[in-house]
FILUM-39989 format. One line per 2 residues: their letters; for each residue x negated, y negated, z negated of C-alpha. Coordinates in steps of 0.2 Angstrom, whole numbers, padded with zeros to 4 digits. Layout:
REM FILUM-39989
A	X,Y,Z  ...
This chain:
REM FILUM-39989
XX	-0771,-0750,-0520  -0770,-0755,-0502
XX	-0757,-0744,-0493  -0765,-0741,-0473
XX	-0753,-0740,-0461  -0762,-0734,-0443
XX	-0755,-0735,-0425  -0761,-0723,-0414
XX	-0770,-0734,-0399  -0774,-0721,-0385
XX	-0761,-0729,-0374  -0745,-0738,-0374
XX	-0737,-0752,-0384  -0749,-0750,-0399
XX	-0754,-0768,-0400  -0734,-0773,-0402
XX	-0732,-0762,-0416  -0744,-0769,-0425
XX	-0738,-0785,-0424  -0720,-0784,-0430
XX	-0729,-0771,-0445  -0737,-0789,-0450
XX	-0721,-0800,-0450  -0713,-0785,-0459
XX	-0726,-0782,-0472  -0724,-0802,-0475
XX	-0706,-0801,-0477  -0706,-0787,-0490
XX	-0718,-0796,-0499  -0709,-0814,-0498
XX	-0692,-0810,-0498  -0693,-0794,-0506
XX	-0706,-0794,-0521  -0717,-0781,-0515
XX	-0734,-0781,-0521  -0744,-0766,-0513
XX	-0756,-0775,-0500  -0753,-0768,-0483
XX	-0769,-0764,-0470  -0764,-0759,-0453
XX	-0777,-0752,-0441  -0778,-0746,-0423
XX	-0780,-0725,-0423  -0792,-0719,-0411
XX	-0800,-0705,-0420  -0799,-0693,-0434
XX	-0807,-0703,-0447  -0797,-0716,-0444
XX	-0781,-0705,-0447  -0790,-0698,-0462
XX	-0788,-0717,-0468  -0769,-0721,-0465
XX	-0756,-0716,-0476  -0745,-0716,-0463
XX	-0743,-0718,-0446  -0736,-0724,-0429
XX	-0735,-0715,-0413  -0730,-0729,-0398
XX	-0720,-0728,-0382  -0732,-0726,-0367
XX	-0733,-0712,-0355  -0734,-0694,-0366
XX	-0742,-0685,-0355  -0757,-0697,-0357
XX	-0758,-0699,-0375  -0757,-0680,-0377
XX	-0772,-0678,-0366  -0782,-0693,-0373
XX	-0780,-0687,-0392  -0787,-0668,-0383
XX	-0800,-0677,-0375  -0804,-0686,-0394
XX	-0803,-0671,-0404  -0787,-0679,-0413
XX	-0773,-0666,-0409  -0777,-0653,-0422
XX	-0780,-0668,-0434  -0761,-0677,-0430
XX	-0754,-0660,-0431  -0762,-0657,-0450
XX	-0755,-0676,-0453  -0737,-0674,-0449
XX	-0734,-0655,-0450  -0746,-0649,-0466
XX	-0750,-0665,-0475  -0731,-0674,-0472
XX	-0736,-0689,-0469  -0725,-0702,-0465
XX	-0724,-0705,-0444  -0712,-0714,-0433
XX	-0714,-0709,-0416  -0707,-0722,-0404
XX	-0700,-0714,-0385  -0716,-0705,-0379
XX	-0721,-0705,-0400  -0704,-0695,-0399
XX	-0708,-0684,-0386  -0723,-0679,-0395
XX	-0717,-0677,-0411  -0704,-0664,-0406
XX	-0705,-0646,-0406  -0699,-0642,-0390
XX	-0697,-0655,-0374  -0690,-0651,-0356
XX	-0690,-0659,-0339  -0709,-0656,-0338
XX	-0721,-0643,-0331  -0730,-0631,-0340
XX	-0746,-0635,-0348  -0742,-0655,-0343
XX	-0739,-0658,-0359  -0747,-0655,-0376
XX	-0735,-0658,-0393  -0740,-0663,-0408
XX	-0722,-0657,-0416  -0715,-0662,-0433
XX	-0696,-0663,-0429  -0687,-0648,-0428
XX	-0679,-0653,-0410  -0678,-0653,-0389
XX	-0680,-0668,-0382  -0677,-0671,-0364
XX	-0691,-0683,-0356  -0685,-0698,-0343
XX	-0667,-0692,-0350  -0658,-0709,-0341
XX	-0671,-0708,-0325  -0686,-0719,-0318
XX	-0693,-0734,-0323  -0681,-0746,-0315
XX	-0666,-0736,-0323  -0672,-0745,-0339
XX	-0660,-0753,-0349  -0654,-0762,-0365
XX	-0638,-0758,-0377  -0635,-0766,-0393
XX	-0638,-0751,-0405  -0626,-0749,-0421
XX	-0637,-0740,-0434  -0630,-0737,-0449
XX	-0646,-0733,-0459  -0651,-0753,-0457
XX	-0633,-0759,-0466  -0643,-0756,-0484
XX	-0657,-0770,-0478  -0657,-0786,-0479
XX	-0643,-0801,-0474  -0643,-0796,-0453
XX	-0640,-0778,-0454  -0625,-0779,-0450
XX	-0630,-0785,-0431  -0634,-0774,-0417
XX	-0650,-0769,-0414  -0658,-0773,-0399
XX	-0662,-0753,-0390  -0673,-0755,-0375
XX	-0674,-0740,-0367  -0687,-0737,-0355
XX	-0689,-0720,-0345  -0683,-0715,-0363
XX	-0680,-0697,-0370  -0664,-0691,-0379
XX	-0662,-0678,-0392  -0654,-0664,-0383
XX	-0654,-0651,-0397  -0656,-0650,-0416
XX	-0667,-0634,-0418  -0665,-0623,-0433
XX	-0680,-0625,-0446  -0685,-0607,-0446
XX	-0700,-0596,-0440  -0701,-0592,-0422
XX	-0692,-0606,-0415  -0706,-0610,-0403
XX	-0708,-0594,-0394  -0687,-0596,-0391
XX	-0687,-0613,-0386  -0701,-0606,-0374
XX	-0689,-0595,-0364  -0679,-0612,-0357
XX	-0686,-0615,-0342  -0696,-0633,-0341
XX	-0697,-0632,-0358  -0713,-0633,-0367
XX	-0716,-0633,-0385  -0729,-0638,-0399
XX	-0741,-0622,-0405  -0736,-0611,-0417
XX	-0751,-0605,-0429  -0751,-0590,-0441
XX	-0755,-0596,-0459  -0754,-0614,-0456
XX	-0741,-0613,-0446  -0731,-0605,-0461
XX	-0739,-0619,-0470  -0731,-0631,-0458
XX	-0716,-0624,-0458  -0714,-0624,-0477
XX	-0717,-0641,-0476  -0705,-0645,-0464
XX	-0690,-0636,-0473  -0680,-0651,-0475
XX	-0664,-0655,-0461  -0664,-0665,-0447
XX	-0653,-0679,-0449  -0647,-0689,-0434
XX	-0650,-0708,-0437  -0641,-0716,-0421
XX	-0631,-0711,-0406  -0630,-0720,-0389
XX	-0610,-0720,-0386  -0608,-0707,-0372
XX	-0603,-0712,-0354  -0587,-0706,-0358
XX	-0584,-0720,-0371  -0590,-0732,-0359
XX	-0579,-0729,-0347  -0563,-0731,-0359
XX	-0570,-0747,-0367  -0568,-0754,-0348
XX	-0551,-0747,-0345  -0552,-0730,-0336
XX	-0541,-0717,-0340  -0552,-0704,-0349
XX	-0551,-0691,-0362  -0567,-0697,-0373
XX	-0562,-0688,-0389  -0575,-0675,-0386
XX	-0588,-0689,-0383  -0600,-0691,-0396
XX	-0615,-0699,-0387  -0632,-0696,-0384
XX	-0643,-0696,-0399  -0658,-0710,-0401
XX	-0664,-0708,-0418  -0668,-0694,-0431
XX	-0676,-0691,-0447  -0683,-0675,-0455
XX	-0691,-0679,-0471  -0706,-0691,-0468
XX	-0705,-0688,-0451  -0695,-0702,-0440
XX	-0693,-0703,-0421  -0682,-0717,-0409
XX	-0678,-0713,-0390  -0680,-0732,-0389
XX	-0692,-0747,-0392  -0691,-0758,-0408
XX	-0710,-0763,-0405  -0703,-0773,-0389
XX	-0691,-0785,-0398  -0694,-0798,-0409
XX	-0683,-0790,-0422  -0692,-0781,-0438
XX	-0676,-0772,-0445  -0683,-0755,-0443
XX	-0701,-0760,-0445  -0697,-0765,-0465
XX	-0687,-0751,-0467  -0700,-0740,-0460
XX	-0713,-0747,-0472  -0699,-0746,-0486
XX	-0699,-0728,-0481  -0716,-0727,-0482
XX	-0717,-0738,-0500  -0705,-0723,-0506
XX	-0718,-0710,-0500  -0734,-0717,-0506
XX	-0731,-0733,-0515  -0719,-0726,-0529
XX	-0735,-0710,-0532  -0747,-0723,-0538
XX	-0737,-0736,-0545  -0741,-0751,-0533
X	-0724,-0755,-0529
């Protein structure tokens, strides 16, 4: 059994992804002794989703993607993929945004949410485009792979979003996150929202913090009360459902690409018995 892996390709740094998939897929095979064959293909409408066991949601701009997969007739689809069927899907920055429940800093109606993760984001959380930036990540979830988990990951974080709030998974967190102003939030639907939601009962675990300014400003010398500082968070997990603030997809390092694809192994592999 081929296990299909798709990246969503309406906009943004698809192409990258699927290239570090490939050097992953080959190193779980080599190094690793996986057997499943790996297919990756570009997403661009429905029957393609109905194709992939899992999926990728880039970094690009949100906003667009959002309105492109309207335009496409693939919102209603992504949201039965991640929210109903469970799928497994990494959302990188704008994949992030999108995969969250509730974002902020943006107007209402600008922006359409597939949702999945059971938090608010907050979009452009560091600032524009030339406030991008890079910081060596410590991510304790790579330390069980292979002989250079240990080294920092390369984050590059571009116009990137933070995890603001980890939401309660309950009914009705929608309509309350819609009371924050700038906030808007992914739909809630009667029975297949409770279907969703049923679906989604397992905890939000956070996967990686950014050290807070605070931190920073100790590690240099300044006198500063940091104990209170626990960082901005960059990476979380709720079941099948994974999303980073930053891009993994513009670095030549495939750590959290095998892990992905371990995860995804886990999910769909281990069912059939091709692993």
């Amino acid at each position: 059994m081929t296990i299909t892996a798709g990246v969503l390709a309406l906009q943004g740094a698809f192409l990258e992804h699927l290239v570090l998939l490939k050097r992953a897929a080959n190193y779980l095979q080599q190094h690793e002794g996986v057997k499943a064959p790996f297919e990756f293909i570009e997403v661009r409408n429905a029957e393609q989703l109905a194709r992939s066991d899992a999926l990728i949601i880039p970094g690009g701009e949100s906003t667009t993607i959002s309105f492109v997969a309207a335009q496409s007739g693939l919102l209603e689809p992504l949201r039965e993929f991640v929210k109903v069927s469970r799928k497994p899907t990494w959302g990188t920055c704008a994949g992030l945004i999108l995969l969250a429940e509730a974002a902020n800093a943006t107007k209402k109606g600008g922006q359409e949410l597939i949702g999945g993760l059971d938090v608010r984001v907050h979009r452009n959380y560091f600032g524009r485009q030339i406030e991008s930036f890079h910081a060596d990540l410590d991510l304790p979830f790579l330390k069980a792979g292979d002989s250079t988990s240990g080294a920092p990951f390369p984050g590059i974080f571009i116009r990137a979003p933070v995890v603001e709030k980890i939401l309660p998974s309950v009914d009705g967190i929608q309509k309350a996150e819609e009371q924050t102003a700038g906030t808007v939030v992914a739909p809630s639907k009667t029975a297949k929202d409770e279907q969703a939601r049923s679906a989604m009962s397992s905890r939000v675990e956070i996967m990686g913090k950014l050290p807070g300014r605070l931190n920073k400003a100790a590690a240099v010398g300044a006198e500063v009360d940091a104990g209170d500082d626990v960082g901005d968070i960059i990476a979380v997990k709720q079941g099948n459902v994974f999303g980073t603030s930053f891009h993994p997809e513009l670095t030549s390092d495939i750590r959290i690409h095998v892990w992905w694809l371990r995860q995804v192994l886990d999910s769909v592999g281990d069912r059939d018995g091709v692993r």
